[in-house]
Backbone as CSV, one residue per row, in Angstrom:
resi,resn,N_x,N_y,N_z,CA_x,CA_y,CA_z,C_x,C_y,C_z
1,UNK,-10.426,-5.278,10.118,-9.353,-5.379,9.134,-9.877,-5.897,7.797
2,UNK,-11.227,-6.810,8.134,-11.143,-7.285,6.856,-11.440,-6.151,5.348
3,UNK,-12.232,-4.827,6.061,-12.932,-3.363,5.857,-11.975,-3.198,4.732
4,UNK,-10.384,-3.128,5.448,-9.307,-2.295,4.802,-8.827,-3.440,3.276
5,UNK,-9.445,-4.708,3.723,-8.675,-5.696,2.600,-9.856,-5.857,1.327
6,UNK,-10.988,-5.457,1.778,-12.169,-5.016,0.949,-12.265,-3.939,0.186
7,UNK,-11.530,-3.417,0.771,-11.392,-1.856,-0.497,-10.474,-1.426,-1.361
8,UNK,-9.463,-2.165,-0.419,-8.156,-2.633,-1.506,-8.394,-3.287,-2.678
9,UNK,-9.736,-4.545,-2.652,-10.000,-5.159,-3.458,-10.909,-4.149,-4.523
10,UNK,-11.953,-3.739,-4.017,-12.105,-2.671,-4.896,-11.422,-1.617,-5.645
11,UNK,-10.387,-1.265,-4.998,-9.737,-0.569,-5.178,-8.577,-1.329,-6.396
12,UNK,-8.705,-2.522,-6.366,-8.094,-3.057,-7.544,-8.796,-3.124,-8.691
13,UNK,-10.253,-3.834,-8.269,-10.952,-3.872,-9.602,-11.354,-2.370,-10.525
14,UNK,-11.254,-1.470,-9.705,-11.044,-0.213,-10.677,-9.929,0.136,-11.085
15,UNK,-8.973,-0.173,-11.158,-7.735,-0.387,-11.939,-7.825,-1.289,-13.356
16,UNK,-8.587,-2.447,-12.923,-8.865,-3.646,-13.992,-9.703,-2.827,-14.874
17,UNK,-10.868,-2.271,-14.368,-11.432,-1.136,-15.212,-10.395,-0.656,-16.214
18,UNK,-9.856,0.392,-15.876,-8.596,1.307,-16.834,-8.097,0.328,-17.111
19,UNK,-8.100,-1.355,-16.997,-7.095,-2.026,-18.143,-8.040,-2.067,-19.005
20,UNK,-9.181,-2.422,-18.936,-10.372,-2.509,-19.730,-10.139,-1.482,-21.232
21,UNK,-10.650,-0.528,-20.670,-10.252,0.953,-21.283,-9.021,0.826,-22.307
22,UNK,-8.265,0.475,-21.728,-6.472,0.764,-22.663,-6.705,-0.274,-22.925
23,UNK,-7.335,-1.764,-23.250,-7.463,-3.099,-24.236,-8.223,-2.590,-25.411
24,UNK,-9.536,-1.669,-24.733,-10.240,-1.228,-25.574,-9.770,-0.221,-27.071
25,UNK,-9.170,0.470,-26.801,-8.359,1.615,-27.016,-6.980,1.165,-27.690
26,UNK,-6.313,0.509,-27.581,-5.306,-0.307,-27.874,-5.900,-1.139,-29.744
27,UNK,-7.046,-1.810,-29.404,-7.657,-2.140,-30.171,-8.520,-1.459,-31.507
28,UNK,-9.082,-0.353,-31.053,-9.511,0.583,-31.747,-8.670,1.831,-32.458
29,UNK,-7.346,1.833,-31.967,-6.599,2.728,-32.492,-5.373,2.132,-33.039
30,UNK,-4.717,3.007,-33.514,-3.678,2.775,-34.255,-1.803,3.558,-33.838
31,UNK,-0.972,2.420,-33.677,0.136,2.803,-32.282,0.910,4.382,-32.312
32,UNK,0.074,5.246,-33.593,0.603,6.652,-33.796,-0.299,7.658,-32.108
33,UNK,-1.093,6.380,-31.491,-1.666,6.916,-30.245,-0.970,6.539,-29.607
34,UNK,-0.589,7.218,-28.618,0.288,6.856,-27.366,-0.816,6.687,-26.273
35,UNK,-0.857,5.083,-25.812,-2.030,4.863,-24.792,-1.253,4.514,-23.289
36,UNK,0.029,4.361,-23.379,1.000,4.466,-21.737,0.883,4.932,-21.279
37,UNK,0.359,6.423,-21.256,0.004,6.756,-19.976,-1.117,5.954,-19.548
38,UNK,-1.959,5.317,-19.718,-2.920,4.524,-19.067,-2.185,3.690,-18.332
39,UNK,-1.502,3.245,-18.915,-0.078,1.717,-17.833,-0.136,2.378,-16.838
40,UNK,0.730,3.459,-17.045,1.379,4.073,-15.972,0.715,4.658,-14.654
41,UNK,-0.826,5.223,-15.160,-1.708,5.376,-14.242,-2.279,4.395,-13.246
42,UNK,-2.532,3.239,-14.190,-2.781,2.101,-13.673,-1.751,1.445,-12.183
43,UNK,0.008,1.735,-12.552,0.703,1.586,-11.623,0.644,2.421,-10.888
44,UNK,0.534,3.498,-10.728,0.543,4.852,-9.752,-1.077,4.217,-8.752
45,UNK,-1.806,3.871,-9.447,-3.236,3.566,-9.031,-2.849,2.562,-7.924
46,UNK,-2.325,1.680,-8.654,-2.369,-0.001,-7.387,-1.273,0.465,-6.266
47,UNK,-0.154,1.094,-6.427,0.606,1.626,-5.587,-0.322,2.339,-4.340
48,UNK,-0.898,3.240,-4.496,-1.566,4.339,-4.034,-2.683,3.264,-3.329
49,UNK,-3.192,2.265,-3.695,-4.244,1.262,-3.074,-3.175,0.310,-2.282
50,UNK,-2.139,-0.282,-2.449,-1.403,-0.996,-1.778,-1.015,0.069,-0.268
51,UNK,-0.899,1.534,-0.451,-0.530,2.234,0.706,-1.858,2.660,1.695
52,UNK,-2.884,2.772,1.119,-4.142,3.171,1.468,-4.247,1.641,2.123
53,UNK,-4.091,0.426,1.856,-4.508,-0.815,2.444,-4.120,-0.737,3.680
54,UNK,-2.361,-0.460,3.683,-1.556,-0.674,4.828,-1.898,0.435,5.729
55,UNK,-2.365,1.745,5.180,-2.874,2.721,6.407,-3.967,2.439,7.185
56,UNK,-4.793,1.357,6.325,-6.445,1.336,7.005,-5.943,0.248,7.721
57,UNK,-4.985,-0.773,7.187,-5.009,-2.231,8.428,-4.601,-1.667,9.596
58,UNK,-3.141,-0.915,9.666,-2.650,-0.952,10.593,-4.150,0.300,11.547
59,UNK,-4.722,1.585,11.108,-5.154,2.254,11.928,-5.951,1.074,12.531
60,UNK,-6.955,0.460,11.821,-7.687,-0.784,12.198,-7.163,-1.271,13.539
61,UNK,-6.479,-2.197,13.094,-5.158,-3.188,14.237,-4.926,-2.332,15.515
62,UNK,-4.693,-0.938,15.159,-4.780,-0.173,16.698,-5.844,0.012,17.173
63,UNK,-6.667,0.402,16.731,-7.531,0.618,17.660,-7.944,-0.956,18.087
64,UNK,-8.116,-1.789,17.493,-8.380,-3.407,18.077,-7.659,-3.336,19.270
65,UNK,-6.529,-3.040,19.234,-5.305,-3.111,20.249,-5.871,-2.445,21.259
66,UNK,-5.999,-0.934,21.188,-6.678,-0.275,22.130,-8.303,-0.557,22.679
67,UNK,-8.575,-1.547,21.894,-9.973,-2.157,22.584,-10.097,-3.465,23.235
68,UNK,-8.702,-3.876,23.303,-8.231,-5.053,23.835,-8.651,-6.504,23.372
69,UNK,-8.587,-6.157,21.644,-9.677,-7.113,21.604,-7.769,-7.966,20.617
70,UNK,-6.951,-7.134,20.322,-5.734,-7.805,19.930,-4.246,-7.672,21.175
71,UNK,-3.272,-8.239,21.009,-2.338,-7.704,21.678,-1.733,-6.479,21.581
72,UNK,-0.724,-6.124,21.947,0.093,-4.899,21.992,1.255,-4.983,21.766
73,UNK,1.676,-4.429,20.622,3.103,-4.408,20.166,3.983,-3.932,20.785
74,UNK,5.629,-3.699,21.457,6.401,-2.915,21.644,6.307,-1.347,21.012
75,UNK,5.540,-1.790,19.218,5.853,-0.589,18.642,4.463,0.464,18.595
76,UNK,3.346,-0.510,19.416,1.615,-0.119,19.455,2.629,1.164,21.027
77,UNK,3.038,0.277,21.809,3.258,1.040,23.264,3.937,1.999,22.948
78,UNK,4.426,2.336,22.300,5.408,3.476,21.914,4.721,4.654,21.195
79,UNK,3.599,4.493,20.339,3.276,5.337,19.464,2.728,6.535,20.655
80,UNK,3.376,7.784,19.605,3.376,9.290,20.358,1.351,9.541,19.914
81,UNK,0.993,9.838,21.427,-0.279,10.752,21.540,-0.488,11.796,22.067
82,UNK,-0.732,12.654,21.324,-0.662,14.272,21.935,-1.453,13.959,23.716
83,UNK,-1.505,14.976,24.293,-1.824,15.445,25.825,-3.637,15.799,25.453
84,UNK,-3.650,16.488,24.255,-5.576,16.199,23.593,-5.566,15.162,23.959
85,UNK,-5.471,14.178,23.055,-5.815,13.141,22.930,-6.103,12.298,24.649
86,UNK,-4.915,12.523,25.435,-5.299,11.423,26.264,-6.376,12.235,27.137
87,UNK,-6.238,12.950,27.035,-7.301,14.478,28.331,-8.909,13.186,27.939
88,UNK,-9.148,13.309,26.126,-10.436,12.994,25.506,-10.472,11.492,25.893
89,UNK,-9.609,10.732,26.376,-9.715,8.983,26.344,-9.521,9.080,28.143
90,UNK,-9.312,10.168,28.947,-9.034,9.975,30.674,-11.308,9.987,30.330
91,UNK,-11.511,11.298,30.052,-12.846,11.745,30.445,-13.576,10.390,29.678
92,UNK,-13.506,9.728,28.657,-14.282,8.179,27.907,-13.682,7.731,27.557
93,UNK,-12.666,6.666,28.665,-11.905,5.449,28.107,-12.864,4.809,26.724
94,UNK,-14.204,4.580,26.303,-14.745,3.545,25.442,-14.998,4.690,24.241
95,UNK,-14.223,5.856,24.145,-14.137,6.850,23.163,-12.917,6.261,22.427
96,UNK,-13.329,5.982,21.101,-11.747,5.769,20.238,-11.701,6.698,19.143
97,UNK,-12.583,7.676,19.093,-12.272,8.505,18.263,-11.268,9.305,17.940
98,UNK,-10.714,9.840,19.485,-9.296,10.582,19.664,-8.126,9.732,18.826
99,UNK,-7.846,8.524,19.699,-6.779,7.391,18.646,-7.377,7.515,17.223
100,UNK,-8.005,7.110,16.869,-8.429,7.423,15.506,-7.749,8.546,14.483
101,UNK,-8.355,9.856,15.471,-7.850,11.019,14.531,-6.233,10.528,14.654
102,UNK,-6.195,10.779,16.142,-4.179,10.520,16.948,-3.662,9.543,15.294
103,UNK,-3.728,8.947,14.743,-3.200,7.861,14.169,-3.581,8.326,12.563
104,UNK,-4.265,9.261,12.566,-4.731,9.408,11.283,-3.471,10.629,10.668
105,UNK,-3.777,11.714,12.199,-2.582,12.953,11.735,-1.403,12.311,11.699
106,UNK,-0.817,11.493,12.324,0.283,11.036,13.363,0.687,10.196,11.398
107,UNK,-0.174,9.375,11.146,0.338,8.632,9.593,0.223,9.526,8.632
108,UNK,-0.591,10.826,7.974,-0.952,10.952,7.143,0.234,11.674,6.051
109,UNK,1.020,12.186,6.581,2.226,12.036,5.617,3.608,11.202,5.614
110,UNK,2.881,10.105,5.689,3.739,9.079,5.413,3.018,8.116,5.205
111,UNK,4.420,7.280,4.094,4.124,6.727,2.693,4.234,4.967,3.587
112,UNK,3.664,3.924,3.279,3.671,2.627,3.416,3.319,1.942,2.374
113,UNK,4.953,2.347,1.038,5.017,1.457,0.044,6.192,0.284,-0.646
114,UNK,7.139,1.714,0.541,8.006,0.031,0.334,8.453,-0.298,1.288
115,UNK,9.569,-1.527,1.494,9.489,-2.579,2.457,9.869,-2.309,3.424
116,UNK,10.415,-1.512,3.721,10.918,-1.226,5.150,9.385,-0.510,5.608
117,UNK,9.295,0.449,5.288,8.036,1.146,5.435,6.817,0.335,6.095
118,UNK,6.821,-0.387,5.125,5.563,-1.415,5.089,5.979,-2.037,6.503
119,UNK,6.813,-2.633,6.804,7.173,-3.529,7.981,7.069,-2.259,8.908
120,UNK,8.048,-1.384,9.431,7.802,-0.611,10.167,6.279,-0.191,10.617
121,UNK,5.395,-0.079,9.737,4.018,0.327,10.244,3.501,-1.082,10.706
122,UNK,3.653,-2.453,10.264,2.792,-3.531,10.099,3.054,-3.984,11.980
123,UNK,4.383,-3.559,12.362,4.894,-3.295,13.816,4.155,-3.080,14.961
124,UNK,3.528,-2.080,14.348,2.153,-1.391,15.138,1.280,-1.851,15.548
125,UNK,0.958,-3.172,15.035,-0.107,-4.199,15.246,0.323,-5.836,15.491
126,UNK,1.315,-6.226,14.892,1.940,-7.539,14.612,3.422,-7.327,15.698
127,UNK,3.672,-8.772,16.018,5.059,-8.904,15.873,6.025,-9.719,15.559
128,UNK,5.392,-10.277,14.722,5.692,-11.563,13.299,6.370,-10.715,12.322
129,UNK,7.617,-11.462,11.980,8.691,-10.929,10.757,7.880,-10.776,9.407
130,UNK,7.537,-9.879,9.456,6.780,-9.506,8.459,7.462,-9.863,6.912
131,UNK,8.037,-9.752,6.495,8.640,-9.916,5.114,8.705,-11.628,5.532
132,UNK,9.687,-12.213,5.914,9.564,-13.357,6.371,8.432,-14.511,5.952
133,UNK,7.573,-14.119,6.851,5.785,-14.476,6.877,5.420,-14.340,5.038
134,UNK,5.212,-13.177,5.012,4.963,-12.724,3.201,5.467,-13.638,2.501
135,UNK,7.020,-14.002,2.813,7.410,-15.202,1.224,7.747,-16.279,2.082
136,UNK,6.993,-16.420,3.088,6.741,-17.840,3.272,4.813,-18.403,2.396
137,UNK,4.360,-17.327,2.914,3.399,-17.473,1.997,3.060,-17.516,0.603
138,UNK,3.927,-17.166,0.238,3.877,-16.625,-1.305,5.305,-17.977,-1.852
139,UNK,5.631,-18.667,-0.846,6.626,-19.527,-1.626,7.632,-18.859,-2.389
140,UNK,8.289,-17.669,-1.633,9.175,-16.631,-2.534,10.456,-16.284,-0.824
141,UNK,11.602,-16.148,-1.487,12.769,-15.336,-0.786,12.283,-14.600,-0.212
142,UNK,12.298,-13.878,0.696,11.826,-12.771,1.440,12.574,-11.350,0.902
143,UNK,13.702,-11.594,0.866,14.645,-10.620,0.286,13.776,-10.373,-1.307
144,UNK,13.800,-11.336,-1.687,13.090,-11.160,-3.406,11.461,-10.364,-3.327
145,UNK,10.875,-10.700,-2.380,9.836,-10.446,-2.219,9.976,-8.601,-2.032
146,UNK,10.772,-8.570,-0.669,11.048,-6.607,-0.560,11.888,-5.935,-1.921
147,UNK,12.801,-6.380,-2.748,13.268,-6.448,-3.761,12.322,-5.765,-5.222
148,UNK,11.351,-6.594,-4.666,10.361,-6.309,-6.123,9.280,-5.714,-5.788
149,UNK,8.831,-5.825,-4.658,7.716,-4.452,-3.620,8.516,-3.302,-4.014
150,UNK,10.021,-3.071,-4.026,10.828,-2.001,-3.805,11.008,-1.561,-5.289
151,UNK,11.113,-2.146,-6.752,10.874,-1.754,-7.676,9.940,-1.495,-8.484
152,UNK,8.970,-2.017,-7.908,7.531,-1.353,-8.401,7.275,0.008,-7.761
153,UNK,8.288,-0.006,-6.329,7.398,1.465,-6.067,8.444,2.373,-6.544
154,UNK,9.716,2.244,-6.796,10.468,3.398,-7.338,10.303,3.825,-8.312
155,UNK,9.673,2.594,-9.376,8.786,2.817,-10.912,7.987,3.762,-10.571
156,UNK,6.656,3.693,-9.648,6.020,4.545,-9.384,6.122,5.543,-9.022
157,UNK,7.195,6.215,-8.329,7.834,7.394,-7.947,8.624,8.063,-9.164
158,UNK,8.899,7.774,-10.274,9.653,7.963,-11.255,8.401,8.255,-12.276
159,UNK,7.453,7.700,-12.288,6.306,8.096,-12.917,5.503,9.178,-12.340
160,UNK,5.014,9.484,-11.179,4.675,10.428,-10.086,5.443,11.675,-10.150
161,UNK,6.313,11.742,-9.702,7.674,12.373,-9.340,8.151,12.796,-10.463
162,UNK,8.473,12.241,-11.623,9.722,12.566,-12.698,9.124,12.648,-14.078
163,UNK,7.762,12.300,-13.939,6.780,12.467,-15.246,7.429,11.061,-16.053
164,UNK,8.310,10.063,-15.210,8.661,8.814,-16.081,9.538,9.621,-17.246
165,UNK,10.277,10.072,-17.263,11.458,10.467,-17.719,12.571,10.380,-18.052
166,UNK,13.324,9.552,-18.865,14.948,8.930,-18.969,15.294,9.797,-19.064
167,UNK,16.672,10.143,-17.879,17.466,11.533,-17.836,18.688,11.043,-18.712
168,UNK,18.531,9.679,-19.726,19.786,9.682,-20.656,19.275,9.759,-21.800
169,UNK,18.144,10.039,-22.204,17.247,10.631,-23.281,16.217,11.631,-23.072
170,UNK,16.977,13.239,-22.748,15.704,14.119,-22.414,14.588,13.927,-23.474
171,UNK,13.586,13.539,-23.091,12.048,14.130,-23.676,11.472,13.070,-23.862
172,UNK,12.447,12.021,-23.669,12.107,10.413,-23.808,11.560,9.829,-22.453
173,UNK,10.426,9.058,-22.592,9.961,8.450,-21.266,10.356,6.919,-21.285
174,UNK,10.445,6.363,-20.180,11.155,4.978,-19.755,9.756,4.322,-20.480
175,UNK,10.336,3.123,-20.829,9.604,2.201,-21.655,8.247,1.289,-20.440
176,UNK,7.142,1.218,-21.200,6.270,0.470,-20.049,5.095,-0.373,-20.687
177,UNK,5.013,-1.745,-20.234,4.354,-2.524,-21.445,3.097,-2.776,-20.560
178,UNK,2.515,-3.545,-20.904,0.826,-3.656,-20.497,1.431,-5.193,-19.714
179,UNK,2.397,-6.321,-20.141,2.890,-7.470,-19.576,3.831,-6.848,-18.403
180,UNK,4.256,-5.789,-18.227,5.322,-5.393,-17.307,3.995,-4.336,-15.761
181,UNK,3.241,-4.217,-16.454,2.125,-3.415,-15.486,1.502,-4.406,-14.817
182,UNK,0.643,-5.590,-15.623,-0.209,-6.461,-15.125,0.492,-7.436,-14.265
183,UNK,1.711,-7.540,-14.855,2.874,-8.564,-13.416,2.713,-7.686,-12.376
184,UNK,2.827,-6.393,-12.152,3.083,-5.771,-11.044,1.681,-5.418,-10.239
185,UNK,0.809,-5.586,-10.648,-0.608,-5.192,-10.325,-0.727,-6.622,-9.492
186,UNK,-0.389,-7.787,-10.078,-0.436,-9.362,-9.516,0.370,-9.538,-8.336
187,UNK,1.821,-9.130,-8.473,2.673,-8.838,-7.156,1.779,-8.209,-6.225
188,UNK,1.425,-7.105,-6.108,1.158,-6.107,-5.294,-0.235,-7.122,-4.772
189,UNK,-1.408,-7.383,-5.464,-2.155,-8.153,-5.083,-1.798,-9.251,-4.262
190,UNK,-0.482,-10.065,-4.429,-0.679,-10.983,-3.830,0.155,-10.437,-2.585
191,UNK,0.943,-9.650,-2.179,1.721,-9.185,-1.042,0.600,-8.763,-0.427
192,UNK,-0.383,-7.837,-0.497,-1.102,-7.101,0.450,-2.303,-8.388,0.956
193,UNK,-2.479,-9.481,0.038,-3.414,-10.829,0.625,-2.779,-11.245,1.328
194,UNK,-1.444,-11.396,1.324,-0.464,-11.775,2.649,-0.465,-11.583,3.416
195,UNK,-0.327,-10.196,3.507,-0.091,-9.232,4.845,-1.444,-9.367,5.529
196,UNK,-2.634,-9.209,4.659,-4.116,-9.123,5.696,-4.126,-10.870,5.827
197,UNK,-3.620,-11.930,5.329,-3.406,-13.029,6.213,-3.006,-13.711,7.468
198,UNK,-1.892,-13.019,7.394,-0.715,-12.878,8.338,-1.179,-11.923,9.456
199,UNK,-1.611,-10.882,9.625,-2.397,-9.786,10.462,-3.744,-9.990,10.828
200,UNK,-4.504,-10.787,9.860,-5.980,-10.792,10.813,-6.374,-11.555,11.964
């Protein structure tokens, strides 16, 4: 697990990069440049690393599970494995490659960015109230905590999705500041240090 909380971290500091870039740029030009889309990339970026975190912990966490080296969730015992799969784990129980892929097809279109989401997969491995745990750690509401996980990612879906678009000003894009990005880059950082707290 710690694999998945290591690349996340990388996966942040190249974001800090592109802030780099748009400080740079910001500085050198003059505001007849429009440099927001860099924000905005930047949020689409940490989003996209906050979901990539939660796919690698939880595949992680299963197979631990299946190597008996963690417990077993209600929601670990439940997860659907094709009739492949178990044929390849009857002939080498100490084969985890099958679970592997099993968990890779089984997640790969689906999203673990916001809170329900996030909890639902974190299930798979844990069975600690996940949100709960998070703003107990973080010294935050729990409700406040899924609240603002949940508006950073609809931002991001509205940027993704809608090209960031106010449908009460066609051609106009929703407003996005470099203080309104870097709060949310800090949120997201500190929820996913939670979660690989709380889970390892």
């Amino acid at each position: 697990m710690k694999t998945a909380f290591n690349q996340f971290q990388q996966n942040i500091i190249r974001i800090k990069n592109l802030d780099v870039i748009y400080k740079n740029l910001e500085t050198l030009t003059t505001s007849v440049i429009d440099l927001s889309d860099i924000l905005r990339a930047e949020l689409v970026i940490a989003v996209s690393a906050f979901d990539y975190f939660i796919h690698e912990i939880v595949r992680k966490g299963m197979i631990e599970i299946y190597k008996s080296n963690l417990s077993a969730t209600p929601a670990y015992l439940k997860f659907n494995v094709t009739l492949e799969g178990i044929q390849i784990a009857v002939k080498n129980v100490n084969n985890v490659d099958w679970l592997d892929n099993q968990i890779r097809t089984y997640h790969s279109w689906r999203s673990f960015q916001n809170a329900d989401n996030v909890a639902d997969a974190i299930r798979l491995i844990s069975i600690k109230t996940l949100w709960e745990e998070v703003g107990n750690y973080l010294s935050l509401n729990s409700s406040d905590v899924k609240k603002h996980l949940n508006l950073i990612v609809d931002r991001r879906n509205k940027i993704a999705h809608e090209a960031d678009i106010d449908p009460t000003y066609p051609g106009s894009r929703w407003p996005i500041t470099e203080g309104m990005v870097d709060e949310a880059i800090r949120f997201i950082e500190s929820v996913a240090e939670a979660i690989y707290q709380i889970v390892k």
